[in-house]
C-alpha positions, 0 to 999 in steps of 0.5 A, spaced: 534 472 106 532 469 099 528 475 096 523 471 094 522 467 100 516 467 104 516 472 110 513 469 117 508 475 120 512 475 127 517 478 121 514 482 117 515 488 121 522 489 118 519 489 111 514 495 112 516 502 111 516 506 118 509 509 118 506 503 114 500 499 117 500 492 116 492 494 116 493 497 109 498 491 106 492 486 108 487 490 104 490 490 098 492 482 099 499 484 099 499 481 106 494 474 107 489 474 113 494 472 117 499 477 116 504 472 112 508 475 106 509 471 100 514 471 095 511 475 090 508 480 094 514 482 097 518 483 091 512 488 089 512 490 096 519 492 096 519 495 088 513 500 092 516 501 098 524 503 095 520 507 090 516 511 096 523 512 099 526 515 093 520 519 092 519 522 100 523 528 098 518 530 093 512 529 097 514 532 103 517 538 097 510 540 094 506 539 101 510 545 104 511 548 098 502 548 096 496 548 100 493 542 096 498 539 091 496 534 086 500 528 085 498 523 080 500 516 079 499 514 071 499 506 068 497 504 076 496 498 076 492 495 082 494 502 084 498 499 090 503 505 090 497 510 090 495 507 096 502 507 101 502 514 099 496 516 101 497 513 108 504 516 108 503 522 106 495 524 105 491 521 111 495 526 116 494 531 113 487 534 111 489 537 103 492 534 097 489 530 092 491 523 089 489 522 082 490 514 079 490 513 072 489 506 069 486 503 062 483 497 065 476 497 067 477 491 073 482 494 076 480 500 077 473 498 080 477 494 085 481 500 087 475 504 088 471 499 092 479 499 096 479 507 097 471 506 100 473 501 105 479 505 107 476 512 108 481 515 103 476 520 100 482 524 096 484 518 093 481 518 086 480 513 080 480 515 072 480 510 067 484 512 061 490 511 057 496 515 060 495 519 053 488 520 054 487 522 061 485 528 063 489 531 068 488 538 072 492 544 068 497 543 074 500 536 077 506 537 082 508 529 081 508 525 077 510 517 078 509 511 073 510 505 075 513 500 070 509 503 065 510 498 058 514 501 051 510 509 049 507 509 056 513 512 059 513 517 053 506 518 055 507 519 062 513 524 060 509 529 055 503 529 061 509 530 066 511 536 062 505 539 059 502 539 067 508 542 069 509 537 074 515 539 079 518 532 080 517 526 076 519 519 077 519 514 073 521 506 072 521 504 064 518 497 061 519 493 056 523 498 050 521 497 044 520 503 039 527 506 039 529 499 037 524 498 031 527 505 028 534 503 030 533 498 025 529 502 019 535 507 021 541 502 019 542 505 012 543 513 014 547 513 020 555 513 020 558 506 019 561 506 027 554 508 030 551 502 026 555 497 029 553 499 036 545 496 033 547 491 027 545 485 031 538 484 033 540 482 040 544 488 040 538 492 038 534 491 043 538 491 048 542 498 046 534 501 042 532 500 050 538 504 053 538 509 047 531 509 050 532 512 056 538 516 054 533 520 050 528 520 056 533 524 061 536 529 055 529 531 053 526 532 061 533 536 061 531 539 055 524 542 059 528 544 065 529 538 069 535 537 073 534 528 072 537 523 076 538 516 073 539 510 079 536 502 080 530 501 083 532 495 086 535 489 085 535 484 079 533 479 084 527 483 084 526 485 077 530 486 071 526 493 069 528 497 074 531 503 071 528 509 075 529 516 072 527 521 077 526 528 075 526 535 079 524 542 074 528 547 076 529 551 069 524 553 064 529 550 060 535 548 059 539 549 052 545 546 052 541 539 053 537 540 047 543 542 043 546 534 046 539 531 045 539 533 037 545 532 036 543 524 038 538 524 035 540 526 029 547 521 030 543 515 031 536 515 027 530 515 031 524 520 034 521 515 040 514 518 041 516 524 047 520 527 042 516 527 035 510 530 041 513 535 045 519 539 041 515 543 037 512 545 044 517 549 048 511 553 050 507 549 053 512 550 059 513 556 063 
């Protein structure tokens, strides 16, 4: 089947998450009335659905490990990843809280107005900037979604300032690191430059480099990170996904081979300049 192809409701079954309700996917308007897929829909539903899958051994982590873990999803859109956890992993248990952050005022409103009708009490809304959200003093997880340029940065700091214990994050739409690659060309080694001469190339290896730096510095606080796809590109062509599971207070040798690109290649994205003079905030 094409991937952005219509799927009949007979068939949609076969789409679903074992324990996910076709109820829930008509409420957020993923499902139509008659319990048709459209195209678009499933390549969200499917970006959503294998990100859930990717992310169950931390849910069923936290919940085993804490009473009443927090998990929070940051830059959530229309929150459809927040709801599919919360069917799956909250509403069979009576603990736990689901907290979503989002900065635009429409969408926000529509998902609290969905959480009412779904009865989903410990699902709550703020609406904030990544950077600016008020988060409880410890999150367990921390996902972001698609979260554009810096607001990966921003969900990065918030994950490490929380202490969250896993953390799973699918980059967008990189654009700093190539703006500082090209202020660096004039200081770094002739050989490095060519790698990011070109414009074209510039923005294709400023978002690589991006994401390298990413993994190194959760690896820097103590995170054991594993880089994959989140799904295929016939879904999405942003579908880098770092997910992150902090087992050290640090981890020094990753320090050492993340200055050490820093200083090869010329540039401080934002997490960097925010959270190295931080060590001890993590404990």
């Amino acid at each position: 089947m094409k991937a952005r192809e219509k799927v009949e409701a007979q068939n949609v079954r076969a789409e679903l998450l074992p324990e996910q309700s076709p109820e829930l996917l008509k409420t957020l308007h993923l499902l139509t009335r008659e319990g048709h897929l459209n195209a678009d829909a499933r390549r969200k539903l499917k970006q959503v659905n294998h990100l859930v899958g990717l992310v169950q051994p931390a849910m069923d982590d936290v919940f085993t490990r804490y009473p009443s873990p927090t998990v929070v999803d940051v830059g959530s859109g229309n929150s459809y990843l927040g709801f599919v956890l919360y069917e799956l992993f909250f509403s069979k248990r009576d603990a736990g809280e689901l907290r979503n952050v989002e900065s635009r005022a429409d969408l926000v409103k529509r998902s609290k107005e969905r959480a009412t009708e779904l009865h989903y009490a410990r699902m709550t809304f703020e609406e904030a900037s990544i950077e600016a959200s008020v988060l409880p003093e410890r999150v367990h997880v921390l996902t972001a979604l698609h979260a554009c340029d810096t607001a990966t940065d921003d969900a990065i700091i918030q994950a490490i300032r929380h202490k969250a214990d896993h953390v799973a994050l699918v980059p967008c739409c990189q654009a700093e690191v190539a703006q500082q690659l090209k202020e660096a060309r004039a200081t770094v080694r002739p050989e490095m430059r060519s790698l990011f001469a070109h414009a074209w190339h510039r923005r294709e290896f400023g978002s690589h480099l991006t994401n390298v730096i990413r993994a190194l510095l959760l690896e820097s606080f103590g995170y054991q990170v594993t880089v994959t796809e989140l799904a295929g590109w016939e879904h999405s062509l942003k579908n880098e996904l770092i997910l992150g599971r902090r087992v050290h207070k640090e981890n020094r040798e990753a320090r050492a081979r993340l200055d050490q690109l820093l200083l090869s290649t010329g540039v401080r994205p934002k997490a960097v300049r925010a959270l190295l003079g931080e060590a001890q905030v993590v404990s």
